[in-house]
C-alpha positions as CSV (number, residue, x, y, z in Angstrom):
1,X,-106.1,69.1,37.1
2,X,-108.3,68.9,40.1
3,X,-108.3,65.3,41.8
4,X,-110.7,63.6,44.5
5,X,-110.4,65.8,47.7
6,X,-110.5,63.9,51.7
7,X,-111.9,67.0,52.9
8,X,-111.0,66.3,56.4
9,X,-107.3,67.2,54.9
10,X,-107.9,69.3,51.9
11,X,-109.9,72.1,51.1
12,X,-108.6,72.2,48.2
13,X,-105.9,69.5,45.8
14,X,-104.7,69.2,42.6
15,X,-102.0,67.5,40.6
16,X,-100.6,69.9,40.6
17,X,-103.1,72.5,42.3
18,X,-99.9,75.4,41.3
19,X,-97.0,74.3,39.6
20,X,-93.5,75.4,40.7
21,X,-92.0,78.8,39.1
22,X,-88.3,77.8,39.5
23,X,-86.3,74.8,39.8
24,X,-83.9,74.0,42.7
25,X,-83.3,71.7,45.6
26,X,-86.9,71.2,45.6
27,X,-87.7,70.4,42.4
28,X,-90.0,67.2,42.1
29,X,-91.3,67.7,45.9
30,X,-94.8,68.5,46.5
31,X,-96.1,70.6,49.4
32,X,-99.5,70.9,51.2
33,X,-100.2,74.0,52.4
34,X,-101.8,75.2,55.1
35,X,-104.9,77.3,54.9
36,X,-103.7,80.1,56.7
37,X,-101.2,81.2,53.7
38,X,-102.0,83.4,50.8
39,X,-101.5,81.2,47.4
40,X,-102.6,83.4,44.6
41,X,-105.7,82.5,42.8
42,X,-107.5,81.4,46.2
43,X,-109.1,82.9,49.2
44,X,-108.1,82.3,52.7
45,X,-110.3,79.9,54.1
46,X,-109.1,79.8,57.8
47,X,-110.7,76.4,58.1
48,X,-114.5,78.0,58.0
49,X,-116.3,76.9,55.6
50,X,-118.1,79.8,54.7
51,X,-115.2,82.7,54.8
52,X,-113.5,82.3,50.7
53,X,-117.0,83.2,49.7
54,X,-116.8,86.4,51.6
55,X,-113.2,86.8,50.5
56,X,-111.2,88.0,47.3
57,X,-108.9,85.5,45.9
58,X,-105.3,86.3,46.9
59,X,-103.6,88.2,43.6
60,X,-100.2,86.8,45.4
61,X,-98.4,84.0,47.2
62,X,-97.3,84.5,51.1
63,X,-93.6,85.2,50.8
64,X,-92.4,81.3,52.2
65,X,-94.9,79.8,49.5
66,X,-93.6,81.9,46.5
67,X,-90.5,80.6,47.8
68,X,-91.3,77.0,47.9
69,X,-92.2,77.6,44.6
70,X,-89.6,79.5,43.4
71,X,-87.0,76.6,44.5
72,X,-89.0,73.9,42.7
73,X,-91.6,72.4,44.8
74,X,-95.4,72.6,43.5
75,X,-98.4,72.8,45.6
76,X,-100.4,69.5,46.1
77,X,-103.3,71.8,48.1
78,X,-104.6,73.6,50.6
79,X,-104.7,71.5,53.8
80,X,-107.5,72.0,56.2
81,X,-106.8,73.9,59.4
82,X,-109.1,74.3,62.7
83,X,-111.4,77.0,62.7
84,X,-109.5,80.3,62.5
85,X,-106.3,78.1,63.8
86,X,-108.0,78.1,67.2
87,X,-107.6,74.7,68.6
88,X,-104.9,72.5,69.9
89,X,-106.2,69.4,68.5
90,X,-106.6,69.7,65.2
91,X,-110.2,68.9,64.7
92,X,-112.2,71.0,62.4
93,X,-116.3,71.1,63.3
94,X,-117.2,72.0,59.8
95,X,-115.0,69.2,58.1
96,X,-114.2,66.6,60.9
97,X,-110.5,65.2,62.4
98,X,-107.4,64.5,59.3
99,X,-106.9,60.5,60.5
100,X,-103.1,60.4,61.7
101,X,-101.6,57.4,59.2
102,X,-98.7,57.0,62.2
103,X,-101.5,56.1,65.1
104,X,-105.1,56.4,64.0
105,X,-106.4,56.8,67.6
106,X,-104.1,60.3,68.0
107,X,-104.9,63.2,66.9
108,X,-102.7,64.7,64.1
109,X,-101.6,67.4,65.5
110,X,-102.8,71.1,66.8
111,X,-104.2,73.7,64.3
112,X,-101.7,72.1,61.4
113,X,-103.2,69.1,61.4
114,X,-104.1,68.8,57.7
115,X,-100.2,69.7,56.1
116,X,-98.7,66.7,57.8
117,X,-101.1,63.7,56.9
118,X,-100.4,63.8,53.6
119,X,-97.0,63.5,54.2
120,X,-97.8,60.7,56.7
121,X,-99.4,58.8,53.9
122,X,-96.8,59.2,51.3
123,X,-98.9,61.7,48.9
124,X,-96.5,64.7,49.7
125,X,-93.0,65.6,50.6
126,X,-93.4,68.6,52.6
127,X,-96.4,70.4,55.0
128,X,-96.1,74.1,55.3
129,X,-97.9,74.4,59.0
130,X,-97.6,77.3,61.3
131,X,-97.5,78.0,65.2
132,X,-100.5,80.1,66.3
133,X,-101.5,80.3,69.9
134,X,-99.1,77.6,71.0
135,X,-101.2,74.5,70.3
136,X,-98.6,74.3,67.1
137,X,-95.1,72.8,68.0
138,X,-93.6,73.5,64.7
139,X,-92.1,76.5,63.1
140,X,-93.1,79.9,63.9
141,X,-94.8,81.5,60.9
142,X,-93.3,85.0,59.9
């Protein structure tokens, strides 16, 4: 089921956009995903507008998001990151700045900047963000 997308957050969002494949502690959790991790049946966007046209759609999840899923948690999209992860503020000049539901006049964060406003505004448990370059202060990405 595809739903109304805030494309400042979401390149893409469904309800579910890919169900869980298991059932665990995080069963009944959603995640938003950041667009820098392979969910099967969708290219890598990288936050460029143009690059899933150029791009095969992944045949395979990223190893953290089949495990998400495999512990119950479904995807709720994939959030919108900085061009090719390349800033520290978060703002995307294709798609515009996520709005930070804690303080609306900060920025939401570096290149993760789309996971965590959803969470911010209730419509998701978890953000699966990375740290690239630095501008990131959450969890390294393996």
């Amino acid at each position: 089921m595809t739903v109304a997308v805030d494309v400042t957050v979401w390149r893409a969002r469904g309800a579910p956009l890919v169900p869980a494949t298991g059932s665990g502690a995080l069963s009944g959790h959603t995640v938003a995903v950041k667009d820098l991790y392979a969910v099967a049946g969708f290219a890598v966007g990288a936050g460029v507008r143009s690059y899933p046209e150029h791009r095969e759609p992944e045949t395979r999840h990223a190893a953290v998001v089949a495990t998400l899923l495999g512990a119950g948690a479904e995807i709720t999209g994939i959030a919108q990151t900085d061009e090719f992860a390349y800033s520290i503020s978060g703002g995307n000049g294709r798609f515009g700045m996520p709005v930070n539901p804690a303080a609306p006049e900060r920025v939401p964060g570096g290149s993760s900047s789309g996971p965590p406003v959803p969470v911010g505004r209730g419509g998701g448990a978890l953000g699966l963000g990375d740290r690239t370059r630095g501008g990131d202060r959450g969890a390294r990405a393996d």
